[in-house]
C-alpha positions as CSV (number, residue, x, y, z in Angstrom):
1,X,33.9,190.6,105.3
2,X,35.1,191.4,101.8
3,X,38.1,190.5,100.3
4,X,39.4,193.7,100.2
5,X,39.0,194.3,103.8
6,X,40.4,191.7,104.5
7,X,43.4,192.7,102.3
8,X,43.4,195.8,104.1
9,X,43.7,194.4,107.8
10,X,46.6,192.4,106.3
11,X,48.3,194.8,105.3
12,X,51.3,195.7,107.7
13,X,50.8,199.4,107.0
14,X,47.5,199.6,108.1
15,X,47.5,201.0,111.5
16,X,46.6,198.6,114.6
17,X,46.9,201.0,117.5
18,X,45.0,203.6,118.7
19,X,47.9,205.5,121.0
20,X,49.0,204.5,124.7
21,X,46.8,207.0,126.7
22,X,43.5,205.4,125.4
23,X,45.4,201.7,126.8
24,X,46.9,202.8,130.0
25,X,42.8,204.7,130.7
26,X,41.3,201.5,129.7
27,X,43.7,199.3,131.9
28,X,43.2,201.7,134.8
29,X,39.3,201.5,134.7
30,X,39.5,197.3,134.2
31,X,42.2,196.9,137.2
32,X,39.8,198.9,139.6
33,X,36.7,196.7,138.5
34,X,38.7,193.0,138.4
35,X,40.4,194.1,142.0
36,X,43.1,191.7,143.8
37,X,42.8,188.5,142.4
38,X,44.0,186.8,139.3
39,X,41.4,186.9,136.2
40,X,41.2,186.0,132.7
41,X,41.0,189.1,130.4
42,X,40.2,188.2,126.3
43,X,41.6,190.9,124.4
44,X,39.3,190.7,121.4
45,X,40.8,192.5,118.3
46,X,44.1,192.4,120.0
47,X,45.9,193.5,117.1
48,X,49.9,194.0,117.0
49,X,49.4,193.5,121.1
50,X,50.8,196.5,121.9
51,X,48.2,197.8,123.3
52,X,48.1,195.1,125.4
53,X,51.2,195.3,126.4
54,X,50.5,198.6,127.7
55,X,47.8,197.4,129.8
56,X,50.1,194.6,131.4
57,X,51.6,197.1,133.4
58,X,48.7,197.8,135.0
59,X,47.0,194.4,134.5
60,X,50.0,192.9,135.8
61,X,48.2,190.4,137.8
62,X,46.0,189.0,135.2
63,X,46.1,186.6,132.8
64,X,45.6,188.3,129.4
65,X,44.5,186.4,125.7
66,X,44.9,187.5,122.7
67,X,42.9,187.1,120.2
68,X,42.3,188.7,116.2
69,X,41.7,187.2,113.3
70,X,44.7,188.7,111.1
71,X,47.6,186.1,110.7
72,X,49.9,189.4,110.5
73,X,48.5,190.9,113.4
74,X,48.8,187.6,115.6
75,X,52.6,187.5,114.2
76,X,52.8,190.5,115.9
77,X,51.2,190.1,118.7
78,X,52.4,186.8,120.1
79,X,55.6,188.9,120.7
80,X,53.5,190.9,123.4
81,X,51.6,187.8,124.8
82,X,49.7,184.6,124.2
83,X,47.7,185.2,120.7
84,X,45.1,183.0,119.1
85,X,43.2,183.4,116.0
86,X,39.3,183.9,116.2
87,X,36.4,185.4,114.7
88,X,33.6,187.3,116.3
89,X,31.4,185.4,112.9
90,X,31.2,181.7,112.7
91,X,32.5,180.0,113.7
92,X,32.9,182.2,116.8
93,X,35.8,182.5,119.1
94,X,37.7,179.3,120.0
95,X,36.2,179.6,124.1
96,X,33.5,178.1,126.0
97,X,31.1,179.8,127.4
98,X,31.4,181.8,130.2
99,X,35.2,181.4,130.1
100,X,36.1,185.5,130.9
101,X,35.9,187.7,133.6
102,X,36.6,190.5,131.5
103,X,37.3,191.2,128.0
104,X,38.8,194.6,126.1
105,X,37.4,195.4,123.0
106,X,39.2,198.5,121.9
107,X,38.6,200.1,118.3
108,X,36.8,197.1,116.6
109,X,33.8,197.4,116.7
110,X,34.2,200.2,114.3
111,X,35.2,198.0,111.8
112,X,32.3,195.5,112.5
113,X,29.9,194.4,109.3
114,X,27.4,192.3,112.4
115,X,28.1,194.8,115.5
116,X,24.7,192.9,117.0
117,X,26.3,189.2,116.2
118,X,29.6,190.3,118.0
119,X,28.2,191.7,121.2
120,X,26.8,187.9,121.1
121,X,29.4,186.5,120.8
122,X,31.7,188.9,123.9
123,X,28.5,187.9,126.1
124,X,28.8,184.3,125.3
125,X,32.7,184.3,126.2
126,X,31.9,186.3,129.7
127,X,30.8,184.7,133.1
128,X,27.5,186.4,134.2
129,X,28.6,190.3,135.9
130,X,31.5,189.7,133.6
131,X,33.0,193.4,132.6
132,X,33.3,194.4,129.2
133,X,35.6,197.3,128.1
134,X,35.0,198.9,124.5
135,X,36.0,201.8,123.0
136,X,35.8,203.2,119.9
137,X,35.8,206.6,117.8
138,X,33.4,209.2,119.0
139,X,31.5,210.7,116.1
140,X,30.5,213.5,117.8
141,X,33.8,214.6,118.7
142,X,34.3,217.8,119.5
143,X,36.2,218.8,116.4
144,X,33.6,216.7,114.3
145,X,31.1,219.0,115.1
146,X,32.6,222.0,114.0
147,X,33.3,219.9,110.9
148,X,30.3,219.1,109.9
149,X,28.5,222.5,110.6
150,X,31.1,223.5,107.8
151,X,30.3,220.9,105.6
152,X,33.6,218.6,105.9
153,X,33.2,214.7,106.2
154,X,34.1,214.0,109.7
155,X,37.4,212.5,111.0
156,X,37.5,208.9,111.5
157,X,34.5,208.3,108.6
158,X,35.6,206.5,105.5
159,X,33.6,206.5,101.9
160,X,36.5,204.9,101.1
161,X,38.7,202.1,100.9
162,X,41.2,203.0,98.6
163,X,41.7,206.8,100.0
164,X,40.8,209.5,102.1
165,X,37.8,211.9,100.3
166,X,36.5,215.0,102.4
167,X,38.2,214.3,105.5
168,X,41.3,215.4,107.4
169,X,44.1,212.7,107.4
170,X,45.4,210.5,105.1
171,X,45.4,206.5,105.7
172,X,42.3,204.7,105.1
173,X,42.4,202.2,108.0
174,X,38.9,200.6,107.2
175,X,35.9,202.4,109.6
176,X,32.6,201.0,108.5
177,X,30.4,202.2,111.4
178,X,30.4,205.2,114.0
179,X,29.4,205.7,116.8
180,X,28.3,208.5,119.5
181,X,27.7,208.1,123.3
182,X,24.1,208.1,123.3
183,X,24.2,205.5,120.5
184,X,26.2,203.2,122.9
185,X,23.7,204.0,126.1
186,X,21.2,202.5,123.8
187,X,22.9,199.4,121.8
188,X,24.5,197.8,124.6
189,X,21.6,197.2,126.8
190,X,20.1,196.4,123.7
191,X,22.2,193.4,123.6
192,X,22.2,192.1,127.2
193,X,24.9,194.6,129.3
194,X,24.7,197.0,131.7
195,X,26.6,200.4,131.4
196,X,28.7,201.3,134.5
197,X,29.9,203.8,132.9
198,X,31.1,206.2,129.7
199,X,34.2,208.2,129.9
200,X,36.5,210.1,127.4
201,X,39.9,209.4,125.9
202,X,42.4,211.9,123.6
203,X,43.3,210.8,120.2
204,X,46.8,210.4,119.4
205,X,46.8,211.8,115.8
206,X,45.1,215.5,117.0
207,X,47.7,218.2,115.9
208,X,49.9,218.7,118.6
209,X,49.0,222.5,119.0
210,X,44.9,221.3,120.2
211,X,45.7,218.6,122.3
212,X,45.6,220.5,125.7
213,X,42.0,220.8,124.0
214,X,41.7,217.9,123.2
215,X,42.2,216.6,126.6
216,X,40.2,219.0,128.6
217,X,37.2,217.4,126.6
218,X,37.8,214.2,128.0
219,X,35.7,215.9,131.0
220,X,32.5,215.4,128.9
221,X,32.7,212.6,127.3
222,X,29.9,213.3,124.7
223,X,33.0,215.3,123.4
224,X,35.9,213.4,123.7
225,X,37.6,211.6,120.8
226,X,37.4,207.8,121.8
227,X,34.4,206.6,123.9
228,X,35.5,204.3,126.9
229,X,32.6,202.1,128.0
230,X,32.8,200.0,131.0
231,X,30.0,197.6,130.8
232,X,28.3,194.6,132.3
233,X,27.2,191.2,131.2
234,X,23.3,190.9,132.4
């Protein structure tokens, strides 16, 4: 990672959430899949931990971790729950293997240099039938699509780290990669899981007036805004 990504992510400023409604779907699809008893869910980018704080409502049960890389972040976060600092890179994160039953990965691997090394690394850290659950900008959205039939760079792409060319919006917040549904169908079995199953989530930062729209095209996910994957270790 470059210095001045890393700059970036240590920035308090830049944005470390994604919205509640993408947690609380997340936590709702994990709870069913974990069931009754007490497991250990790695949250892996974990940021300022409010997301998982959201998910510890519905979690409640579980035994959440922690873990990002950015000192800030992890100041912030250990006032959610227990936070360690880790890389996805070497030296890895700071588990044995097999160590999770289940491990949220929620809008990082958007920001990943190595996407192939850090699914490595998440199937390390879970048993075998372990559950991952990612998610992740959709760049097919439906508003993208309209956006690039008329020639505007698409929401959540970034030429840029010092500011915002071509697109709606206005904070850089450091997206290297996208990525659509049928990319995902094919990279994670790619690197040893099995897809249960792709759903849709709204994005927070849609103009209030579309998102009723917004929602309703969390029916098809190929549309939606954030791609929720629940996936298995092989």
């Amino acid at each position: 990672m470059t210095t001045q990504l890393r700059d970036l992510y240590e920035d308090p400023s830049t944005p470390v959430a994604s919205g509640p409604d993408r947690s609380r779907r997340q936590a709702a699809i994990l709870a069913r899949a974990l069931g009754p008893v007490p497991q250990t869910v790695l949250d892996v980018g974990c940021g300022d931990g409010s997301a998982a704080a959201t998910a510890a409502g519905v979690l409640g049960r579980h035994r959440i971790v922690g873990v990002d890389w950015s000192q800030d972040a992890l100041r912030r976060a250990n006032r959610h729950l227990t936070a360690v600092r880790g890389e996805l890179t070497d030296p890895g994160l700071p588990f044995a293997d097999g160590v999770a039953d289940a491990v949220l990965f929620s809008e990082v691997i958007e920001h990943l240099v190595d996407p192939d090394s850090a699914l490595d690394e998440l199937r390390r850290v879970l048993r075998p039938g372990g559950h991952l659950l990612l998610s992740t900008p959709n760049l097919a959205a439906w508003y993208n699509r309209g956006l690039i039939l008329a020639g505007v760079q698409p929401v959540f792409s970034e030429v840029s780290l010092r500011g915002i060319h071509g697109r709606p919006g206005s904070q850089v917040v450091g997206h290297l990669r996208l990525y659509t549904a049928r990319a995902l169908r094919s990279l994670l079995p790619a690197s040893g899981f099995e897809i249960v199953r792709i759903t849709g989530a709204p994005y927070h930062d849609v103009p209030r007036p579309l998102r009723p729209l917004d929602r309703l095209a969390c029916r098809a996910p190929s549309l939606a805004s954030i791609l929720l994957v629940h996936a298995r270790r092989l």
